[in-house]
N, CA, C and O atoms as a DFTB+ gen file, in Angstrom:
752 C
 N C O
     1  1      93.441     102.131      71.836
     2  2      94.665     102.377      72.568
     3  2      94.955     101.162      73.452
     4  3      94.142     100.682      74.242
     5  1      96.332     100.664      73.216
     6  2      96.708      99.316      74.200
     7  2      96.554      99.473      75.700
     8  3      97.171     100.461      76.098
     9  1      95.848      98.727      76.771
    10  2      96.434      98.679      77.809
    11  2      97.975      98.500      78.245
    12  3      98.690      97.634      77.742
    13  1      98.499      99.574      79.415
    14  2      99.754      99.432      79.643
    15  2      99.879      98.930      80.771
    16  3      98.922      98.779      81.530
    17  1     101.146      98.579      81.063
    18  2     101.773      98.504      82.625
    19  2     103.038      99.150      83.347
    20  3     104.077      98.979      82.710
    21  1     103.116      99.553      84.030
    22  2     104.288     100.444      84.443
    23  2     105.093      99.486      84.868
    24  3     104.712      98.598      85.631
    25  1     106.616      99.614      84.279
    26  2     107.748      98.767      84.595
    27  2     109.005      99.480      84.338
    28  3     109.134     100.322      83.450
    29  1     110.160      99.016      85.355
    30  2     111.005      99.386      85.136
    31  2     112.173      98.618      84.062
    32  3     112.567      97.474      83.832
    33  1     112.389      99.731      83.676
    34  2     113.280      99.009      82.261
    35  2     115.363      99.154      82.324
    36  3     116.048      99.807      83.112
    37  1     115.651      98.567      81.563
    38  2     117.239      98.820      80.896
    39  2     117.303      99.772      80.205
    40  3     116.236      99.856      79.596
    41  1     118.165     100.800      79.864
    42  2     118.575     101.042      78.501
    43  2     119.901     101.488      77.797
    44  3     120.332     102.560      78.222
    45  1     120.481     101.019      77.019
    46  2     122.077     101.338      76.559
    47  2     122.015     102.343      75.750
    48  3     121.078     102.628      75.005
    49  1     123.522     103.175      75.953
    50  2     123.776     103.846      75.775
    51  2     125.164     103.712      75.003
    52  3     126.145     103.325      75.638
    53  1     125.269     104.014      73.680
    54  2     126.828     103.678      73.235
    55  2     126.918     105.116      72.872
    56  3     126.030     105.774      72.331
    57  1     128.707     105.737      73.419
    58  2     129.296     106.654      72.985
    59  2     129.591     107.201      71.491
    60  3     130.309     106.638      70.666
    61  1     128.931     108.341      71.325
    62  2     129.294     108.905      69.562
    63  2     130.555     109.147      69.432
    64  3     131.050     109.092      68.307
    65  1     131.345     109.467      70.560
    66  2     132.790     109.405      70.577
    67  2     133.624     108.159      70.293
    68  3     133.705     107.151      70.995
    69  1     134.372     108.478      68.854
    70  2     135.090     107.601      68.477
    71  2     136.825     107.785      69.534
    72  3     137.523     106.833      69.884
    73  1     137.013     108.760      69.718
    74  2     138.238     109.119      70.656
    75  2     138.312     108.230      72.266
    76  3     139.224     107.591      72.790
    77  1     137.133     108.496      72.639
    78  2     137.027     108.394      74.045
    79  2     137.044     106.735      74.236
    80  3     136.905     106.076      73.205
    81  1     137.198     106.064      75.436
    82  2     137.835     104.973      76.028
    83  2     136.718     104.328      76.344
    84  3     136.533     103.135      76.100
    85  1     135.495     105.465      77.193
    86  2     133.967     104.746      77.785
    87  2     133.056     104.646      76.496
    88  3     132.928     105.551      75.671
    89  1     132.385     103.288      76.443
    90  2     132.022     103.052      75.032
    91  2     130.707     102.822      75.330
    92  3     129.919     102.814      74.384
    93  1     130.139     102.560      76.867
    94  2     128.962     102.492      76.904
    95  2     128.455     102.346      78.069
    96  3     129.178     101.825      78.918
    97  1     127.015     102.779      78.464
    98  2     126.199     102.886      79.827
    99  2     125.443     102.583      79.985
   100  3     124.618     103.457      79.720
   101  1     125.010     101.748      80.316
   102  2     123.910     100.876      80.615
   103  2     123.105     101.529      81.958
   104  3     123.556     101.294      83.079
   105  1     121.915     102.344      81.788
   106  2     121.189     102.512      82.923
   107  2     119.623     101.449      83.324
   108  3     118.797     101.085      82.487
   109  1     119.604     101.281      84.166
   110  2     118.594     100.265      84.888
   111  2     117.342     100.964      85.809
   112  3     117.561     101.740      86.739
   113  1     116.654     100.746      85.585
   114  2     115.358     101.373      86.978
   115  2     114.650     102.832      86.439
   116  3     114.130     103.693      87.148
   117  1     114.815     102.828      84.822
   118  2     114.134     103.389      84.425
   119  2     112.458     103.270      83.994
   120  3     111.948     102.430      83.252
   121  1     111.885     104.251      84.622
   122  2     110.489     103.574      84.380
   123  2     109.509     103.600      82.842
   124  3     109.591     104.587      82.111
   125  1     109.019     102.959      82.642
   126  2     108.426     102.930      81.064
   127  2     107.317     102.256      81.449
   128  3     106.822     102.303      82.576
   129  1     106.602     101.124      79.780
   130  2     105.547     100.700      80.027
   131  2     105.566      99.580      79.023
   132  3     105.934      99.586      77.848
   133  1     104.973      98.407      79.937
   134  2     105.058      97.109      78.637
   135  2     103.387      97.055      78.503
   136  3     102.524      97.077      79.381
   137  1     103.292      96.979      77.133
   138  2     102.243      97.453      75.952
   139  2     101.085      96.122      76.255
   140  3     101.669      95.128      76.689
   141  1      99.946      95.988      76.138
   142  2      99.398      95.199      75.473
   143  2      99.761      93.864      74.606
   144  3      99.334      92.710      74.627
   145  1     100.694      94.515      73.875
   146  2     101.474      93.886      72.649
   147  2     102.642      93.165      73.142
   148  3     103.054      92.346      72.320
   149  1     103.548      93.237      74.636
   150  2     104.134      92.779      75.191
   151  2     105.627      93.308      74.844
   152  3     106.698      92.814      75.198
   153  1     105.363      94.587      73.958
   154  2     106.227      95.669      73.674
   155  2     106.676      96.463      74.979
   156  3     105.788      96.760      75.777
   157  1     107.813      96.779      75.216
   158  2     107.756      97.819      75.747
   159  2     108.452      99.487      75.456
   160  3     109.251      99.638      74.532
   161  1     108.148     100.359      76.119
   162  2     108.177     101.505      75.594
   163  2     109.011     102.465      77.057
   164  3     108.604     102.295      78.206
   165  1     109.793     103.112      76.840
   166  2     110.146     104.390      77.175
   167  2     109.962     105.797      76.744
   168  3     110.517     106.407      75.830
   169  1     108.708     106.336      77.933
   170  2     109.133     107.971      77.005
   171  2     109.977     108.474      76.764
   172  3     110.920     108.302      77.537
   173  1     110.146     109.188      75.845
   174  2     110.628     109.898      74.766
   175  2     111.388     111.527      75.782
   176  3     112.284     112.248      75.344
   177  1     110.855     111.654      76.801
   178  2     111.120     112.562      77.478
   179  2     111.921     112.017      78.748
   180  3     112.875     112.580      79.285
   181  1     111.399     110.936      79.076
   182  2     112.339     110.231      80.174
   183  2     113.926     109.841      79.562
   184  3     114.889     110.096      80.284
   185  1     114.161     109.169      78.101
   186  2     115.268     108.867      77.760
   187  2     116.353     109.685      77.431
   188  3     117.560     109.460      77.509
   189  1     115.381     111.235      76.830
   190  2     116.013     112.515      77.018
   191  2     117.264     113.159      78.539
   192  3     118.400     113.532      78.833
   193  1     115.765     112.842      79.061
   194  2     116.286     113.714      80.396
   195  2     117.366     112.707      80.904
   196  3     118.156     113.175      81.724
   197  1     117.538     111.304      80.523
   198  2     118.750     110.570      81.178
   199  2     119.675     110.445      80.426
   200  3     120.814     110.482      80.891
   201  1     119.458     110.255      79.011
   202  2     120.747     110.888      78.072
   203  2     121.378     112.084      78.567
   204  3     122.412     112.025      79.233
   205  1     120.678     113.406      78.208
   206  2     121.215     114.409      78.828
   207  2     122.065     114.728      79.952
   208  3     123.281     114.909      79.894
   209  1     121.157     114.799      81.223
   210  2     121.971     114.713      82.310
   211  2     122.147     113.630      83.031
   212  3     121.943     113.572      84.244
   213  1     122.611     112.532      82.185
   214  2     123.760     111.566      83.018
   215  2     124.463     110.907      82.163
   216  3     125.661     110.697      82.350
   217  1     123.922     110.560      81.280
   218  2     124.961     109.428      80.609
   219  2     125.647     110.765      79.639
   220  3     126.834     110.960      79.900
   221  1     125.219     111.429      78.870
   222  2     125.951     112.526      77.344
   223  2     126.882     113.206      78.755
   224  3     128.067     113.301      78.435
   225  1     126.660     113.614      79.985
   226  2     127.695     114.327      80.788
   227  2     128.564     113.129      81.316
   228  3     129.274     113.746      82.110
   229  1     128.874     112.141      81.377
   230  2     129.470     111.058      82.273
   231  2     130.295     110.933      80.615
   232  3     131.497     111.202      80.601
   233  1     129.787     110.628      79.610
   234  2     130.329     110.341      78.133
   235  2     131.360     111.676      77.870
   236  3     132.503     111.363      77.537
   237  1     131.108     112.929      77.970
   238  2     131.636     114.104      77.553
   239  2     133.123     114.218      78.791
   240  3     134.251     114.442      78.352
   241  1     132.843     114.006      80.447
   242  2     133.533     113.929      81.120
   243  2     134.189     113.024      81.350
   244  3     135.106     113.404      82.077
   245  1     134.280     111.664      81.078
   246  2     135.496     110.944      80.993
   247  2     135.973     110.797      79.648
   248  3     136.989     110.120      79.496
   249  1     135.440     111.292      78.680
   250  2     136.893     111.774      77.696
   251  2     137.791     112.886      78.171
   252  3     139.008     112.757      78.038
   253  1     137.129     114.283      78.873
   254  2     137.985     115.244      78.995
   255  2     139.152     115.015      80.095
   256  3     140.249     115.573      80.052
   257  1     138.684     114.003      81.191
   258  2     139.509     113.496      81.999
   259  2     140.350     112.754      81.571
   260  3     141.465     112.842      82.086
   261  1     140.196     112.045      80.798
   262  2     141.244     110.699      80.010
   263  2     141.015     109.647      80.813
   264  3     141.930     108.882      81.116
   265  1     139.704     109.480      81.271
   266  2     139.281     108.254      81.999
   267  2     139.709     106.911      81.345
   268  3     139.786     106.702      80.134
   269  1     139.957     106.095      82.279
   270  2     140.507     104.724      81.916
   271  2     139.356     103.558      81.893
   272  3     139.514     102.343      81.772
   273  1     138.142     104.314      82.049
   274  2     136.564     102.490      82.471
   275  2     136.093     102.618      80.753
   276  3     136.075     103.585      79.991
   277  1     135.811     101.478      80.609
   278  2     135.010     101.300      79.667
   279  2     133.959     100.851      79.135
   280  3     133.885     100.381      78.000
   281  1     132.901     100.989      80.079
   282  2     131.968     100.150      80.261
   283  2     131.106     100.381      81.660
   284  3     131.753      99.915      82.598
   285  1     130.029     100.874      82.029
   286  2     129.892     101.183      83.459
   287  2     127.502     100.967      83.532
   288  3     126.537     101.367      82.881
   289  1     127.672     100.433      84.295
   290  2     126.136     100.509      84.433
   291  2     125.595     100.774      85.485
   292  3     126.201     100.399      86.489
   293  1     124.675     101.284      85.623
   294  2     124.060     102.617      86.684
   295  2     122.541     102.491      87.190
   296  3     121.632     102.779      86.412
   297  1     122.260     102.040      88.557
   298  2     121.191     101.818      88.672
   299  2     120.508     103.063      89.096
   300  3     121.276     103.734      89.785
   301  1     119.341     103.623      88.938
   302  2     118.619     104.777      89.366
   303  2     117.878     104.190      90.789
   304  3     117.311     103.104      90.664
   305  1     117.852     104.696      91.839
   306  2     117.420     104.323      92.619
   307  2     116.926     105.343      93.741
   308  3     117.594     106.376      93.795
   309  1     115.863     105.232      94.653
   310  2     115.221     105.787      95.015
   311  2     115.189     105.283      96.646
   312  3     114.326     104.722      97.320
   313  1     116.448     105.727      96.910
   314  2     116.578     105.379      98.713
   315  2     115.338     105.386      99.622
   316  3     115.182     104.439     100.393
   317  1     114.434     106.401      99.583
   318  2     113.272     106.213     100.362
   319  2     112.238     104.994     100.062
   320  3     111.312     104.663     100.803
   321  1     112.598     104.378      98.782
   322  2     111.880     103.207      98.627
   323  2     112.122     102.231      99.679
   324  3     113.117     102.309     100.401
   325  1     110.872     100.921      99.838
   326  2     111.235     100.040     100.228
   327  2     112.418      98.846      99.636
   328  3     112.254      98.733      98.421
   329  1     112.981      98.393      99.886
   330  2     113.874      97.859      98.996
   331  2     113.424      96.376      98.639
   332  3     113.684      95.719      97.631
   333  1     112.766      96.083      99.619
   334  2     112.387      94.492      99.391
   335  2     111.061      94.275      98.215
   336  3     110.745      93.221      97.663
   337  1     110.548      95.378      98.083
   338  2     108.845      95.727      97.855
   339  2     109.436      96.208      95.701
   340  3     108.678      96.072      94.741
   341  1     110.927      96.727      95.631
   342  2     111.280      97.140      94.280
   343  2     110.703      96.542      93.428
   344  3     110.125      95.504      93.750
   345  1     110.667      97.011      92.025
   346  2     109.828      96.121      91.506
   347  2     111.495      96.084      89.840
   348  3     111.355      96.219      88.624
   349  1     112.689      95.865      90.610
   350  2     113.864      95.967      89.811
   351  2     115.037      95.604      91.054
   352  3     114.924      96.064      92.190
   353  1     115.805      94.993      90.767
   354  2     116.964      94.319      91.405
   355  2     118.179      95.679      91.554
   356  3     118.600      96.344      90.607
   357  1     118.484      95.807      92.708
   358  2     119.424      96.638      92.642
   359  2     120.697      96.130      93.419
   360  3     120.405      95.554      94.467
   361  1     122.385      96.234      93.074
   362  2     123.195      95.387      94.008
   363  2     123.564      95.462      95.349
   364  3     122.955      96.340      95.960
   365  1     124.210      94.946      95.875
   366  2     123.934      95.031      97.483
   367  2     125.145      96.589      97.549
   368  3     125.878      97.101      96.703
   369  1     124.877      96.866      98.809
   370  2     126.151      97.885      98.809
   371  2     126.537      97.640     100.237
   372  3     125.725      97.680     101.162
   373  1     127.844      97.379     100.376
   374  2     128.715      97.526     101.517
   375  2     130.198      98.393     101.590
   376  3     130.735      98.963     100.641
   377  1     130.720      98.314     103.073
   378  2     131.526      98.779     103.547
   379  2     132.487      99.459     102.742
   380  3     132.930     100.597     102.896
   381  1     132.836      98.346     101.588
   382  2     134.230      98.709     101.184
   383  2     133.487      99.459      99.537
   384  3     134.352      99.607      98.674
   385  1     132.287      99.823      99.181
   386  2     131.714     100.420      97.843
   387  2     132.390     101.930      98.416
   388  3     132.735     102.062      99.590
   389  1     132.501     102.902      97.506
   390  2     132.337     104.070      97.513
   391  2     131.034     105.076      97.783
   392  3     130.099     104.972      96.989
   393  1     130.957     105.788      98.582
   394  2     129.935     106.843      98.865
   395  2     130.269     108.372      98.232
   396  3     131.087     108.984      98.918
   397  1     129.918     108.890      97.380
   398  2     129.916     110.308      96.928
   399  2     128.243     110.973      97.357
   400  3     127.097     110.824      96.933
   401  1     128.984     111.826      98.531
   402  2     127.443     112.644      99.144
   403  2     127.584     113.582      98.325
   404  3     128.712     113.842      97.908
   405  1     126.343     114.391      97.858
   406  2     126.492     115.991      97.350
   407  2     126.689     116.781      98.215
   408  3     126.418     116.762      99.416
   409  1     127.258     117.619      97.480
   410  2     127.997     118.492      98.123
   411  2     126.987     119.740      98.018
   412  3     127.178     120.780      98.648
   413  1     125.792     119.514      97.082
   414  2     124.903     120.839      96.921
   415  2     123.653     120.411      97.370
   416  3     122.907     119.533      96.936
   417  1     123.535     121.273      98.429
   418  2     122.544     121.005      99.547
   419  2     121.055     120.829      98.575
   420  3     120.174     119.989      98.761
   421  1     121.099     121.915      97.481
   422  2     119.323     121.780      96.605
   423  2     119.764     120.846      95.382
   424  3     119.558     121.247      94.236
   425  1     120.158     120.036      95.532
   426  2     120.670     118.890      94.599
   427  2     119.123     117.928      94.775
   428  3     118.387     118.256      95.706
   429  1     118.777     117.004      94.049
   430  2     117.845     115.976      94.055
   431  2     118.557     115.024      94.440
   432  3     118.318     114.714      95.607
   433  1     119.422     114.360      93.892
   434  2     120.859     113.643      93.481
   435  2     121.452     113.685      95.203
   436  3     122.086     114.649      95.631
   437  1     121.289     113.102      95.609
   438  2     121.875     113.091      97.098
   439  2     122.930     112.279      97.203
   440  3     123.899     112.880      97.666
   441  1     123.172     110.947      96.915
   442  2     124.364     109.893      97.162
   443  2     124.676     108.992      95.403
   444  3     124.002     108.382      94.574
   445  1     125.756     109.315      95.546
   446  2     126.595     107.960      94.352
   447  2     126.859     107.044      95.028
   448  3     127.337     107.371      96.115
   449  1     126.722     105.672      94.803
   450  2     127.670     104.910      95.272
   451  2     128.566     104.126      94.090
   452  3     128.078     103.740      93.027
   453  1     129.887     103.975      94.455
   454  2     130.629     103.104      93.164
   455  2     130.966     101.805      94.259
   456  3     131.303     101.682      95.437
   457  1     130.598     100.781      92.888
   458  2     130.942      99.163      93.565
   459  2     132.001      99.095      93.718
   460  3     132.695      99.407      92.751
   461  1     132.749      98.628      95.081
   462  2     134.380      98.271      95.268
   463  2     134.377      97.462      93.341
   464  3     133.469      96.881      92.746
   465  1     135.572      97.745      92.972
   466  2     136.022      97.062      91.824
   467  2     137.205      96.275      92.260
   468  3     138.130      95.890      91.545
   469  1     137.055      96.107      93.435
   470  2     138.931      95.414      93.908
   471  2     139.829      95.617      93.446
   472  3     140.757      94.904      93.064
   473  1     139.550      97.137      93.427
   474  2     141.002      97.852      92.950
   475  2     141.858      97.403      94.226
   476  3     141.516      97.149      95.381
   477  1     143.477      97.401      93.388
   478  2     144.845      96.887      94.053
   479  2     145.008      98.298      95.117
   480  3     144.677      99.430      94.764
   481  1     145.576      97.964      96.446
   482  2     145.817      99.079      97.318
   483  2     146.257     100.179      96.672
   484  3     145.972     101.369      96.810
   485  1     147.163      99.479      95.780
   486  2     148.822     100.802      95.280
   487  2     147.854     101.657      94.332
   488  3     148.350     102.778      94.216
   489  1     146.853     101.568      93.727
   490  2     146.042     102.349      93.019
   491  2     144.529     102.899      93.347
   492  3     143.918     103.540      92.492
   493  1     144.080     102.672      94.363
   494  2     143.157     103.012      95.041
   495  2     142.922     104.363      95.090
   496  3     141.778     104.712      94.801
   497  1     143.813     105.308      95.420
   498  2     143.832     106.908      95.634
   499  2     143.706     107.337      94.177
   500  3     142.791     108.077      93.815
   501  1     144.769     106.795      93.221
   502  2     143.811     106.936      91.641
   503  2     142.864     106.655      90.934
   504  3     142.458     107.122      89.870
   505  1     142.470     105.731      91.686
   506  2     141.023     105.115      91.219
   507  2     139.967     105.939      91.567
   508  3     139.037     106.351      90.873
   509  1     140.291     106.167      93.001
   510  2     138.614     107.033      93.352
   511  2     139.085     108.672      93.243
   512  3     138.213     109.530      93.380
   513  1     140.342     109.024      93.020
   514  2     140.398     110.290      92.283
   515  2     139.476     110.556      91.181
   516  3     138.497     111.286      91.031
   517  1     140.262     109.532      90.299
   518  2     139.096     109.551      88.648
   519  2     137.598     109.134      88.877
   520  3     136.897     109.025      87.871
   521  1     137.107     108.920      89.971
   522  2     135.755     108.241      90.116
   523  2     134.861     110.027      90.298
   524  3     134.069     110.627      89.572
   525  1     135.523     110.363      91.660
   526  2     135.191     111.949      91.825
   527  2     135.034     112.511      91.080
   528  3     133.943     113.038      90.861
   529  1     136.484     112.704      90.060
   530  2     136.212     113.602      89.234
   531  2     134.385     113.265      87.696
   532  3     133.625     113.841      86.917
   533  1     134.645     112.340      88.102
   534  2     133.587     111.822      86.854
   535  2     132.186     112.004      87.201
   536  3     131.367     112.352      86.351
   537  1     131.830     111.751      88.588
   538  2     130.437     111.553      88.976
   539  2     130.545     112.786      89.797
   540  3     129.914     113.663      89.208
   541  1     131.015     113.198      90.790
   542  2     130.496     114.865      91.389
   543  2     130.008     115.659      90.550
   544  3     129.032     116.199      91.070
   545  1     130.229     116.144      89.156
   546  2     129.659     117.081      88.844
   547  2     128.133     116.906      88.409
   548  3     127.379     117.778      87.977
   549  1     127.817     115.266      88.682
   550  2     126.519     115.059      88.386
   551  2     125.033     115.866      89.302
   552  3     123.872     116.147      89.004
   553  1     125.695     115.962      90.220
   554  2     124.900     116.667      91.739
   555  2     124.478     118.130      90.966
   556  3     123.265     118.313      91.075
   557  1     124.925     118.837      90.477
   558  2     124.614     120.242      89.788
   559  2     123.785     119.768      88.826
   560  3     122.768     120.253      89.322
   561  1     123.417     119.258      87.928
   562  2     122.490     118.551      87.187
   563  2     121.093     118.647      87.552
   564  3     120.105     118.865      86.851
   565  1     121.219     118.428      88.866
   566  2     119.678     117.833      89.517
   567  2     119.147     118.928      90.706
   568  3     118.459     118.636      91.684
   569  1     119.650     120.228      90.352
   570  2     118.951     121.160      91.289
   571  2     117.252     121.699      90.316
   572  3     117.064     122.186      89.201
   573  1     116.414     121.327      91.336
   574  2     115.231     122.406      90.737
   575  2     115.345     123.689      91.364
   576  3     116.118     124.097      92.230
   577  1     114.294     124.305      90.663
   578  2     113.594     125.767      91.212
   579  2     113.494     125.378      92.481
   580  3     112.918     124.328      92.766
   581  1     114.128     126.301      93.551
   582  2     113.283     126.580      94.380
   583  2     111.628     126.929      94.764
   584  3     111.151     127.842      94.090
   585  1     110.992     126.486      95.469
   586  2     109.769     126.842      96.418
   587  2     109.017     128.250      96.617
   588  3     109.334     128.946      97.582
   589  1     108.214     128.597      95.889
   590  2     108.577     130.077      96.343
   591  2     107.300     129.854      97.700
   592  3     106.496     128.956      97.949
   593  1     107.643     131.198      98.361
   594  2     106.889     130.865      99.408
   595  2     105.110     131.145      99.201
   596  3     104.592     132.106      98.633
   597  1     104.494     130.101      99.787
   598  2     102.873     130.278      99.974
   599  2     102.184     131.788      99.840
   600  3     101.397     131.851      98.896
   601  1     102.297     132.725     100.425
   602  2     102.054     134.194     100.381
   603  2     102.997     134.880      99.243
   604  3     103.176     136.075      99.481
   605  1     103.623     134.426      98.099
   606  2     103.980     135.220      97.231
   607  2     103.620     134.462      96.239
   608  3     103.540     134.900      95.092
   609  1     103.310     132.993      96.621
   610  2     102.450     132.458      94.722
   611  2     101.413     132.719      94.573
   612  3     100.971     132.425      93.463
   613  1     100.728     133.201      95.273
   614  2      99.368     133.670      95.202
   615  2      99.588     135.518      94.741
   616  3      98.863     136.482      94.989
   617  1     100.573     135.443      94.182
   618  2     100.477     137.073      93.727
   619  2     100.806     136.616      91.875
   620  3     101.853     136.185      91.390
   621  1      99.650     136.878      91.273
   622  2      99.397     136.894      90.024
   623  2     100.542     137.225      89.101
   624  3     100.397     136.736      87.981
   625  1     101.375     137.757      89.235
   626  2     102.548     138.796      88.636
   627  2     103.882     137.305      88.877
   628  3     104.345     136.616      87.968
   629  1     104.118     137.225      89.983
   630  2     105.408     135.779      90.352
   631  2     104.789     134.572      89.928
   632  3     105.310     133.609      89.364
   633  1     103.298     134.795      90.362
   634  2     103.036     133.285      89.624
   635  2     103.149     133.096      87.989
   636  3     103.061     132.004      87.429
   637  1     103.289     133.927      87.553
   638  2     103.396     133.920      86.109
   639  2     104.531     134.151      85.717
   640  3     104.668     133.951      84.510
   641  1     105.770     134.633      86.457
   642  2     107.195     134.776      86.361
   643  2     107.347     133.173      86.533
   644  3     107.703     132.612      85.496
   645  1     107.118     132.243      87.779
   646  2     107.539     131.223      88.348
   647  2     107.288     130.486      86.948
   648  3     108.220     129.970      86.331
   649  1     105.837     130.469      86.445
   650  2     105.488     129.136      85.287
   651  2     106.267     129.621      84.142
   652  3     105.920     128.957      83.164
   653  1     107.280     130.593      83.783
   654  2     107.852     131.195      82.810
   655  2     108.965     130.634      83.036
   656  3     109.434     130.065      82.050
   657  1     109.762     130.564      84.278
   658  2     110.484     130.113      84.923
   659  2     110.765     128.588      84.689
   660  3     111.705     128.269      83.962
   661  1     110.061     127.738      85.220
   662  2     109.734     126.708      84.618
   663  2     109.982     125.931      83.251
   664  3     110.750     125.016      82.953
   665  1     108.915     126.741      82.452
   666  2     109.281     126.102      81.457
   667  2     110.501     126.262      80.059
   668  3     110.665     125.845      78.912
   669  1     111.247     127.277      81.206
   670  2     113.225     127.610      80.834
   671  2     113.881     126.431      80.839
   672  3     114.638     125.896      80.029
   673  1     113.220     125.951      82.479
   674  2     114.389     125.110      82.759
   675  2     114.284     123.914      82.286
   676  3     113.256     123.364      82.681
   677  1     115.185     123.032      81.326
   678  2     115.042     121.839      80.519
   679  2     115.019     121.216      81.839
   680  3     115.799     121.528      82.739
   681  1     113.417     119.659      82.009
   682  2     112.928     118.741      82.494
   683  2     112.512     119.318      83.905
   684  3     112.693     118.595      84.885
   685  1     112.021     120.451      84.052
   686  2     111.621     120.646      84.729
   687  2     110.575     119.881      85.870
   688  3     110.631     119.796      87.096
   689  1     109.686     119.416      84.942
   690  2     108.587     118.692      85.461
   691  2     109.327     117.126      85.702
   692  3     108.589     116.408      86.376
   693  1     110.137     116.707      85.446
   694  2     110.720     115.840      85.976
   695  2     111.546     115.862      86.979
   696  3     111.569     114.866      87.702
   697  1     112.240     116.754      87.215
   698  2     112.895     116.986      88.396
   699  2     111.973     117.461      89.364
   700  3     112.323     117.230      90.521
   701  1     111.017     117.992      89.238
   702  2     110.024     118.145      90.508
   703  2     109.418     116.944      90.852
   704  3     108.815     116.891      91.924
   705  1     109.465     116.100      90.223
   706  2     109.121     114.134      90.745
   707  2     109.896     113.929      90.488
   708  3     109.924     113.667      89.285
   709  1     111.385     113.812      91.286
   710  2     112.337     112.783      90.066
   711  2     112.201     111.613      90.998
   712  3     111.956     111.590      92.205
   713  1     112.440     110.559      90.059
   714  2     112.298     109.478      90.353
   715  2     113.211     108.451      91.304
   716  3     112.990     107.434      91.961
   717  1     114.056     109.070      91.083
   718  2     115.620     108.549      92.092
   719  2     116.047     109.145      92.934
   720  3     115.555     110.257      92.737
   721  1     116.838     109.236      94.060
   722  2     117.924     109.976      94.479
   723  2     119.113     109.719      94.588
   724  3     119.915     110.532      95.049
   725  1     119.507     108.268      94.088
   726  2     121.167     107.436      93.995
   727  2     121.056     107.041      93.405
   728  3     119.982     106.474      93.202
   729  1     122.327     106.967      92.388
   730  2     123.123     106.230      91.820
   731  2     123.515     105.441      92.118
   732  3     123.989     105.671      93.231
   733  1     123.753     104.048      91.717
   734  2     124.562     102.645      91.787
   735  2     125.765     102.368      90.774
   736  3     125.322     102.240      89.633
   737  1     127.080     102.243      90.842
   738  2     127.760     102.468      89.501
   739  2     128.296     100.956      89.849
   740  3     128.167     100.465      90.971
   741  1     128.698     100.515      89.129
   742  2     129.499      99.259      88.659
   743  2     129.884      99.868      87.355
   744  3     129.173     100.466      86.547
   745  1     131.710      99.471      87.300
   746  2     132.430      99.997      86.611
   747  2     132.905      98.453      86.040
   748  3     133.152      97.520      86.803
   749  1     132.982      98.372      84.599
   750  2     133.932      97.422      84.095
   751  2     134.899      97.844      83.259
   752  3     135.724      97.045      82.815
């Protein structure tokens, strides 16, 4: 078996939608592993769980919107990190970027930010209309199970409801570590 190394990787995403306008997503700060072989690799369960809930819902929702971007790349990022210490480049964010807080308090998913695109004044209120509509519903995505409390997991009967529970909910075990809590969008 090769020795590995943990690294964060790229990976694209092109739309199966021949209709739709967004043709592709580029996510960044995904973690994987470069091989021995100088290969590297993404699980198979990690590319899932970010197909799924982010890029196949961001792909499905700006066709139904009639979104106008075509092209958008997305850094995963993990605010409580140190930022200087990353072991992946993430872009700067200021004043004039967009902030989307969740709005669902048991969300993982806490902040979007979208890069100012120097949108023109006269279109600004349409711009981050269609931005809302595209990325808020991402926050529902990223709720886990609740906690149950200390004095009821220790009752044989819930603890065996809870791990039933569990393994319902698609990526479970990833959303109980998830790896990020923001989004970075740059739109082209």
């Amino acid at each position: 078996m090769p020795e590995s190394t943990k690294v964060y990787l790229s990976i694209d995403f092109l739309s199966t939608n021949p209709t739709g306008k967004l043709g592709s997503i580029k996510l960044y700060g995904v973690p994987g592993l470069k091989l021995e072989n100088e290969e590297f690799s993404v699980n198979d369960k990690i590319r899932d769980f970010c197909h799924e809930l982010i890029v196949d819902k961001i792909f499905r929702r700006s066709h139904n919107i009639g979104s106008n971007f075509e092209h958008l790349e997305i850094w995963l990022y993990d605010s409580k990190s140190d930022r200087q210490n990353l072991e992946y480049s993430i872009p700067e964010l200021d004043q004039h970027d967009l902030k989307i807080a969740s709005d669902i308090s048991a969300s993982q998913l806490r902040n979007i930010y979208i890069l100012d695109n120097k949108v023109p004044n006269d279109k600004l209120d349409d711009w981050e209309q269609e931005v809302r509509k595209l990325f808020r519903p991402l926050f529902a995505e990223f709720v886990k199970l609740p906690e149950m409390p200390d004095r009821l997991a220790k009752i044989p009967l819930l603890k065996g409801v809870e791990s039933m529970m569990s393994q319902t909910i698609p990526y479970h075990s990833i959303l109980e570590n998830l790896f990020f809590d923001t989004l970075i969008v740059e739109i082209d």
